[in-house]
N, CA, C and O of each residue as an XYZ file, in Angstrom:
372
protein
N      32.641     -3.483    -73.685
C      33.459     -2.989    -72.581
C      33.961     -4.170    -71.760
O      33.127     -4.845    -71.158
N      35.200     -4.462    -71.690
C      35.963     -5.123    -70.701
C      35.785     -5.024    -69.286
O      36.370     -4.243    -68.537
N      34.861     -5.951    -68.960
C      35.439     -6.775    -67.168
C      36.052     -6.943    -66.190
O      36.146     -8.074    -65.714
N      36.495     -6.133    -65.759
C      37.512     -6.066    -64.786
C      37.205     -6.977    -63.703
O      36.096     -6.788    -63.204
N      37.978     -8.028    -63.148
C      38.196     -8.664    -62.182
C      37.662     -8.250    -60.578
O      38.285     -7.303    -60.097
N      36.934     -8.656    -59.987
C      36.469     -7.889    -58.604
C      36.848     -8.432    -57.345
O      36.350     -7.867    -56.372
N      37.737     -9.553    -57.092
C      38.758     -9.477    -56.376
C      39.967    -10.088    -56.552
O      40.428    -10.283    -57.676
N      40.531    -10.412    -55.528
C      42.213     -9.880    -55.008
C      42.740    -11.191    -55.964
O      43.543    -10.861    -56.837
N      42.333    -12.856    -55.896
C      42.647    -13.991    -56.891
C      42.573    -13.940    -58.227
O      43.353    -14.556    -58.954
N      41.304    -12.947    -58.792
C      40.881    -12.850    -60.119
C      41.650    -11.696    -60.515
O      41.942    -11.917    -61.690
N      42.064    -10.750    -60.223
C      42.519     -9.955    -60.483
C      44.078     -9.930    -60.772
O      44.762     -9.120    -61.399
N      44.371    -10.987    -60.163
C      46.300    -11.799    -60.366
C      45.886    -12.470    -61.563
O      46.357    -12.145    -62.653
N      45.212    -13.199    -61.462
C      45.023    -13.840    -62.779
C      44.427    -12.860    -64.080
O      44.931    -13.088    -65.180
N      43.650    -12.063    -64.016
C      43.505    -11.071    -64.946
C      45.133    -10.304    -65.484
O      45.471    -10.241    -66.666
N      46.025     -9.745    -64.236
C      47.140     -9.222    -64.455
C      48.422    -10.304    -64.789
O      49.529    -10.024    -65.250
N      48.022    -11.288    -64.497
C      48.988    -12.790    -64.880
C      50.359    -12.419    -63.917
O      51.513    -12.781    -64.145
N      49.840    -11.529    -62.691
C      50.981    -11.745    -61.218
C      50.144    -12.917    -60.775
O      48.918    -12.960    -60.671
N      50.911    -13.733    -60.567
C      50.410    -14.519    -59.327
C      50.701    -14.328    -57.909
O      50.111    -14.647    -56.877
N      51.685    -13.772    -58.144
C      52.393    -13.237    -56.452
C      51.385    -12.083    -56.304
O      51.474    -11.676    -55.145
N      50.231    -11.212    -57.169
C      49.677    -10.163    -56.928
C      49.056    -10.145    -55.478
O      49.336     -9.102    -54.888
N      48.453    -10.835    -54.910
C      47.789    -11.361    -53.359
C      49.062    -11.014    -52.701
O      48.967     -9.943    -52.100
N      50.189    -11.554    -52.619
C      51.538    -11.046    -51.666
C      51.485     -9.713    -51.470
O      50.909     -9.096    -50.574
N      52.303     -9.207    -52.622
C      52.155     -7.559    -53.230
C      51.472     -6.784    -52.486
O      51.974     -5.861    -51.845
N      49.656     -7.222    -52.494
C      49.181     -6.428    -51.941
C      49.346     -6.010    -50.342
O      49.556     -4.946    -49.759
N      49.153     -7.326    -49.947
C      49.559     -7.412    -48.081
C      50.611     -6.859    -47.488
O      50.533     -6.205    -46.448
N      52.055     -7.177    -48.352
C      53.185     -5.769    -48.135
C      52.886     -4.505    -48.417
O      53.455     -3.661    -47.725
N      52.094     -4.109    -49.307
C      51.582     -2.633    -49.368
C      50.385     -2.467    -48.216
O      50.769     -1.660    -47.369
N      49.601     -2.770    -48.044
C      49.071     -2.573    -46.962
C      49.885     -2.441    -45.609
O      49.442     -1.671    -44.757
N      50.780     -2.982    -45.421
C      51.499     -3.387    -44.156
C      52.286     -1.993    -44.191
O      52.454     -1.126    -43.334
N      52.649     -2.105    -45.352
C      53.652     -0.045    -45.400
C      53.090      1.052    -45.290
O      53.746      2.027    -44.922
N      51.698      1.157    -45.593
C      50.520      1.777    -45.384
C      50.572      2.099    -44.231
O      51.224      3.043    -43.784
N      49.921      1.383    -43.654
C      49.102      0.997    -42.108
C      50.365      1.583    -40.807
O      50.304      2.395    -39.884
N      51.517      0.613    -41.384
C      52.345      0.911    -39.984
C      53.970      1.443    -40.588
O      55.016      0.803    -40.695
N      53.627      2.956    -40.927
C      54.509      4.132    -41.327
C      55.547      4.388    -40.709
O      56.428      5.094    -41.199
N      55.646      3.706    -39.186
C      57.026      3.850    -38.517
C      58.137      2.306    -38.494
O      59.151      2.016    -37.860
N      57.696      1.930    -39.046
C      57.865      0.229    -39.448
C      59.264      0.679    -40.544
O      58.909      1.174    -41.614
N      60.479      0.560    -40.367
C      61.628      0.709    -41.333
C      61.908      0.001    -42.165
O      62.246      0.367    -43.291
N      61.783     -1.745    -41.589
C      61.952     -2.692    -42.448
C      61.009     -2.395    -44.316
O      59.930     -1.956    -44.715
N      62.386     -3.021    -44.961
C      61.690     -3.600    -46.238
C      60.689     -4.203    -45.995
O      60.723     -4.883    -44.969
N      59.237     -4.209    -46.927
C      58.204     -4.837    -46.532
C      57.940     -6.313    -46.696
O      56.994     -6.972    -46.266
N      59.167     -6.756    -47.538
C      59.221     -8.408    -48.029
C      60.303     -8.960    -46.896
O      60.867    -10.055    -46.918
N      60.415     -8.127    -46.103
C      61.213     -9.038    -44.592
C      60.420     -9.119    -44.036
O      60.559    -10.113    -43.324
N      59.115     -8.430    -43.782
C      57.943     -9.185    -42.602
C      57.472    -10.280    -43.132
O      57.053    -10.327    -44.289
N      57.495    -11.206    -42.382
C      56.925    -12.454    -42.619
C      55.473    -12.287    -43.105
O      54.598    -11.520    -42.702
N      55.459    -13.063    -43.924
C      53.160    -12.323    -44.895
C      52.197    -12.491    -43.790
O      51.173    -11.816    -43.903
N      52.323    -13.430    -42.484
C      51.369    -13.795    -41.880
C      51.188    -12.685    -40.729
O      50.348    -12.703    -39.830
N      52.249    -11.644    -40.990
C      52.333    -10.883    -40.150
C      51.258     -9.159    -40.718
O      50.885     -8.160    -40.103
N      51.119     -9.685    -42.307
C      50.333     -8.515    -42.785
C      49.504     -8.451    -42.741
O      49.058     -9.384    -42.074
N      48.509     -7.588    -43.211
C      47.068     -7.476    -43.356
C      46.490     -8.312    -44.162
O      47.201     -8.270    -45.167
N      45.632     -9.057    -44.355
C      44.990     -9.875    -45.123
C      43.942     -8.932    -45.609
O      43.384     -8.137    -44.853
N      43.594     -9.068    -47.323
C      42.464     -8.654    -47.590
C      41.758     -9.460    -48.474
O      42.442     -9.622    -49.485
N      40.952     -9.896    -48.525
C      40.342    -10.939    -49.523
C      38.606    -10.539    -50.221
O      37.909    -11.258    -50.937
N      38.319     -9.191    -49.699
C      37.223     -8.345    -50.539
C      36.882     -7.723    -51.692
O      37.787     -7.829    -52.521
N      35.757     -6.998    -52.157
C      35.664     -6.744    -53.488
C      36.973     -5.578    -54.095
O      37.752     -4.980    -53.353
N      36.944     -5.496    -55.333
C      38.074     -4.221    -55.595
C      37.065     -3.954    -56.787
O      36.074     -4.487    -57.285
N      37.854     -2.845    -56.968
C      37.061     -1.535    -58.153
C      38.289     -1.329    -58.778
O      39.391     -1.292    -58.230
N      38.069     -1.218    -59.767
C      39.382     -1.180    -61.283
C      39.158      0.302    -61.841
O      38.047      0.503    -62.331
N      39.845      1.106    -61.835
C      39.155      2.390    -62.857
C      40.325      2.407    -63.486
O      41.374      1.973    -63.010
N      40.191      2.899    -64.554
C      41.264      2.931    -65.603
C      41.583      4.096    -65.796
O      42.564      4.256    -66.522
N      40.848      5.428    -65.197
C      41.121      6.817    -64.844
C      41.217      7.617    -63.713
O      40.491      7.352    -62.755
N      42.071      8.646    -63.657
C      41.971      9.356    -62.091
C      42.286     10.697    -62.384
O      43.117     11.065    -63.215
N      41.399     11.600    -61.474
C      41.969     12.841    -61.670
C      42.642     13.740    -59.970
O      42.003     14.407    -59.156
N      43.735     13.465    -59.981
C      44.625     13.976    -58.804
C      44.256     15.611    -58.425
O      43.497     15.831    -59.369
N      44.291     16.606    -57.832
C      44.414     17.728    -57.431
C      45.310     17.735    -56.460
O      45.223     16.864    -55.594
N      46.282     18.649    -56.402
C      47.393     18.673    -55.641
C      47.893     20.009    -55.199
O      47.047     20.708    -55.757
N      48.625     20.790    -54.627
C      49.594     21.886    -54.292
C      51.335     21.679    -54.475
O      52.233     21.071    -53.891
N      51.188     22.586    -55.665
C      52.877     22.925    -56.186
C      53.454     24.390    -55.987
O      53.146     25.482    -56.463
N      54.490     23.930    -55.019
C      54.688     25.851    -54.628
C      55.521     26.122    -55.071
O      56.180     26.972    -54.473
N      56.104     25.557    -56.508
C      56.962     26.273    -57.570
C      55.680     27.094    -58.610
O      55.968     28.075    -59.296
N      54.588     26.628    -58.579
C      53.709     27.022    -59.685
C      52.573     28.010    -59.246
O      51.382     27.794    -59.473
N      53.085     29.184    -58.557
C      51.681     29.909    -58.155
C      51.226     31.035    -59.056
O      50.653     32.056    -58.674
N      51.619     30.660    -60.560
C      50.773     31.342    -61.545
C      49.341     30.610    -61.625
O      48.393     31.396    -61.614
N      49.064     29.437    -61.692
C      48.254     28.862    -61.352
C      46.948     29.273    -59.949
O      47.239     30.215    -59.212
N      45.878     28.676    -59.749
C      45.108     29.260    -58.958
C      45.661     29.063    -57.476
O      45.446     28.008    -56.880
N      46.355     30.070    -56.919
C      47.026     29.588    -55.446
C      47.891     28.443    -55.808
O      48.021     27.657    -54.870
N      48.499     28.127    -56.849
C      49.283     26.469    -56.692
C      48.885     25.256    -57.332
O      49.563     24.435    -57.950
N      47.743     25.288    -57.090
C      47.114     23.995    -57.004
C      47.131     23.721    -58.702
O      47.419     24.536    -59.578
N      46.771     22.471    -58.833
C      47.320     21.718    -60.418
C      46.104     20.468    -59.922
O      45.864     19.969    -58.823
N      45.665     20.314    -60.922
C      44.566     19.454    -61.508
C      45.305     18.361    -62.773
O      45.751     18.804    -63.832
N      45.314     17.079    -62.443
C      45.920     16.679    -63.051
C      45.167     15.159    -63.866
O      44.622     14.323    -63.146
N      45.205     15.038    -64.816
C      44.154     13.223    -65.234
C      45.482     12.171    -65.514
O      46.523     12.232    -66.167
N      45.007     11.463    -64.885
C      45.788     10.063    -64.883
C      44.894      9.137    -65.536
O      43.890      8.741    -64.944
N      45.328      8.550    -67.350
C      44.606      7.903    -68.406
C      45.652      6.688    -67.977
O      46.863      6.826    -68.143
N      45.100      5.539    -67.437
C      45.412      3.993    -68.171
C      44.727      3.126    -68.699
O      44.472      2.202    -67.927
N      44.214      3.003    -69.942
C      43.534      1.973    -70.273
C      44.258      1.456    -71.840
O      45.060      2.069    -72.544
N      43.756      0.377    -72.005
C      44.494     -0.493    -72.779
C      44.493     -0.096    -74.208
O      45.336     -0.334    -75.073
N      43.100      0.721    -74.298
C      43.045      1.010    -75.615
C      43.150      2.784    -75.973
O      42.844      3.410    -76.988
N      43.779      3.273    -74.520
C      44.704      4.529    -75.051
C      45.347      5.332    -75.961
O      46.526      5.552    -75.687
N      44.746      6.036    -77.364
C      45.525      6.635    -78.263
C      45.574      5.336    -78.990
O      46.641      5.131    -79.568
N      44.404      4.149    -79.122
C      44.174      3.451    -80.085
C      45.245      1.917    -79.752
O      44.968      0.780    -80.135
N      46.550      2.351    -78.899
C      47.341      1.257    -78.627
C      46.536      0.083    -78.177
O      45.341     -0.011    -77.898
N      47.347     -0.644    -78.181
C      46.814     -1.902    -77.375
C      45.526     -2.971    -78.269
O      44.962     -3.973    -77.829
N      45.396     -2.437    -79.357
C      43.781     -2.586    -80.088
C      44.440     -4.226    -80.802
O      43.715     -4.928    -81.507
């Protein structure tokens, strides 16, 4: 089983972004402050959130949500799995 990277430097280098550390601090910054209009690559970086702590990699997710085109379903709601991993349907091998 593959290693996933456990923070924010190793993990650019695992994904071979190096700008990945930027990336993140503009997403945080769009996050955080929702009334903020600007594009997030016009705030200056020193102006974002810094994060430099552990991260967790999962290569799966399962969403639950409400769709009010679909109320054959239980009340709406939709259960959904989100698969990314490398060796998916054998690809990637």
């Amino acid at each position: 089983e593959h290693k996933h990277a456990k923070n924010v430097a190793a993990l650019a280098t695992e994904l071979n972004i190096p700008h990945f550390p930027s990336l993140l601090h503009y997403f945080l910054h769009s996050q955080l402050d929702l009334t903020d209009t600007h594009h997030p690559e016009e705030i200056p970086l020193e102006e974002c959130p810094f994060y430099d702590g552990k991260l967790h990699v999962y290569n799966s997710a399962c969403s639950t949500f409400f769709v009010p085109s679909d109320l054959s379903s239980v009340h709406g709601m939709r259960r959904e799995h989100i698969r990314s991993c490398p060796v998916w349907r054998e690809e990637g091998l």
